[in-house]
C-alpha positions as CSV (number, residue, x, y, z in Angstrom):
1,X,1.5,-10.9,-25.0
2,X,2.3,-8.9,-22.1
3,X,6.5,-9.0,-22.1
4,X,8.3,-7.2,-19.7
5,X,5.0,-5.3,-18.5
6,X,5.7,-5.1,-14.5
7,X,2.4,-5.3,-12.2
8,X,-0.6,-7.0,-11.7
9,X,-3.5,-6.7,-13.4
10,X,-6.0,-8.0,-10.7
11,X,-8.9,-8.8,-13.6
12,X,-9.7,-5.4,-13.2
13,X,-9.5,-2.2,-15.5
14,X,-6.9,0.1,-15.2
15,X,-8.8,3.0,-13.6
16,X,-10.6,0.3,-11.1
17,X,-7.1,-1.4,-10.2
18,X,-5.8,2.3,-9.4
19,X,-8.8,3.0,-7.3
20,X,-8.5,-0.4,-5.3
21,X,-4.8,-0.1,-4.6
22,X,-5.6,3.7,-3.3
23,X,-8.2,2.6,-0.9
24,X,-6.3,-0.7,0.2
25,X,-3.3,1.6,1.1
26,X,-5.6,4.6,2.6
27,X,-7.3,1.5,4.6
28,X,-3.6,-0.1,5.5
29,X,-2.3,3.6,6.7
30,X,-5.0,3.9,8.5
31,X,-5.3,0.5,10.4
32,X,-1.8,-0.8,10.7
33,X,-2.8,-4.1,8.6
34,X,-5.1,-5.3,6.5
35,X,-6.2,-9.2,5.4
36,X,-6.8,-9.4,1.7
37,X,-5.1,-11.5,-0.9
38,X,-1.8,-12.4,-1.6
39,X,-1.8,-10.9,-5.1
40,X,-3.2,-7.8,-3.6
41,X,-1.1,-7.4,-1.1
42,X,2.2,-7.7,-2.8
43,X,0.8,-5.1,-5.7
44,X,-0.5,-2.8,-2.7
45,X,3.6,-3.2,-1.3
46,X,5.1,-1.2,-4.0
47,X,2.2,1.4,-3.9
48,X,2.5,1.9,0.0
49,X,6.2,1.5,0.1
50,X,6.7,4.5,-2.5
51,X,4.0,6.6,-1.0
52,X,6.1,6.4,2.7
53,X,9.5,7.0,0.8
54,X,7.9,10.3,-0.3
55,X,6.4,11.2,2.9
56,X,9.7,11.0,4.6
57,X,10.7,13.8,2.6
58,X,8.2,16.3,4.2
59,X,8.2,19.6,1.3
60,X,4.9,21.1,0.3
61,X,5.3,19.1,-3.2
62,X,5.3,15.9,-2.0
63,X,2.0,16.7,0.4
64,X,0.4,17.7,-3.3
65,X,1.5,14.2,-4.8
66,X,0.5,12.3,-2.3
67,X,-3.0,14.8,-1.5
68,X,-4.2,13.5,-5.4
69,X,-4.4,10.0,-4.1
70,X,-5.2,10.1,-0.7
71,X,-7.7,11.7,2.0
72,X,-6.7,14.3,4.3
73,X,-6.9,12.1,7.3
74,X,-4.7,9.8,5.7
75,X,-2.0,12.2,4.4
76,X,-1.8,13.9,7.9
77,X,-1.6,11.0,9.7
78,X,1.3,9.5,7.1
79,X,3.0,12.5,7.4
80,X,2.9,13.0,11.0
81,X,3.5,9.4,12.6
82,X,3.9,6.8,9.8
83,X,7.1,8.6,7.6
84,X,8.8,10.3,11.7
85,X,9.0,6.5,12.5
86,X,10.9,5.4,9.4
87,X,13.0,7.9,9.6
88,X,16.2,5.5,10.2
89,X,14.5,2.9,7.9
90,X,16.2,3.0,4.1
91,X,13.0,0.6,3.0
92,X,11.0,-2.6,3.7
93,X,8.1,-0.6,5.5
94,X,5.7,-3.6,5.2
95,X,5.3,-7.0,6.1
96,X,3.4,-10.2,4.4
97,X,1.9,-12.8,6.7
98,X,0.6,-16.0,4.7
99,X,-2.9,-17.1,6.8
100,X,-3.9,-20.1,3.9
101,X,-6.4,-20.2,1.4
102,X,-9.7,-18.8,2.1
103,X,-12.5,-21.2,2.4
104,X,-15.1,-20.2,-0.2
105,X,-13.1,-20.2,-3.4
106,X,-9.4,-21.3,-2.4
107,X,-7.3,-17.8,-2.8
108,X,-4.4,-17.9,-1.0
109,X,-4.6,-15.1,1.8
110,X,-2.4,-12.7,3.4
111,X,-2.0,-10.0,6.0
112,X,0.0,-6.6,5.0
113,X,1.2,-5.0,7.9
114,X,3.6,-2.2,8.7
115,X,6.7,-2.8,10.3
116,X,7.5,-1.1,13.7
């Protein structure tokens, strides 16, 4: 029984969970938005939402937390215009749009976007 374990598990291991929620946030810093589904995106919402807390806080230490997870592009461009803009912002960086179930197998589907 899984009581009082918070997350998702996606039906995926551990290490292949962690690897999907770093790309899906690398691809959503990236990009802006991304489509995927609504499990995933509301995992990826905590993920992405603590990564830009800590990048609002620009110290070398938080560069190294953040550089284990994600690329160089990424982190420079979090850093540089992602975290300036929420400067003002005490939280709720992202956004869920519900589009409908997906046609070949019914999952419900959902745009994560950042908020400007």
């Amino acid at each position: 029984m899984r009581k009082r374990n918070k997350g998702r598990i996606l039906s995926r291991p551990k290490n292949q969970r962690v690897a999907l929620l770093r790309t899906m946030a690398t691809s959503l810093f990236l990009h802006g938005k991304i489509k995927t589904t609504e499990a995933k995106a509301k995992e990826l919402r905590s993920v992405a939402e603590k990564m830009i807390t800590r990048a609002k806080d620009n110290n070398i230490s938080n560069r190294r937390i953040l550089a284990k997870e994600l690329s160089p592009k990424t982190i420079k461009n979090l850093f540089e215009e992602i975290a300036p803009s929420f400067a003002k912002r005490a939280g709720g960086y992202t956004r869920l749009t519900k589009l409908g179930p997906r046609k070949s197998d019914g999952a419900p589907m959902t745009i994560i976007e950042l908020v400007k």
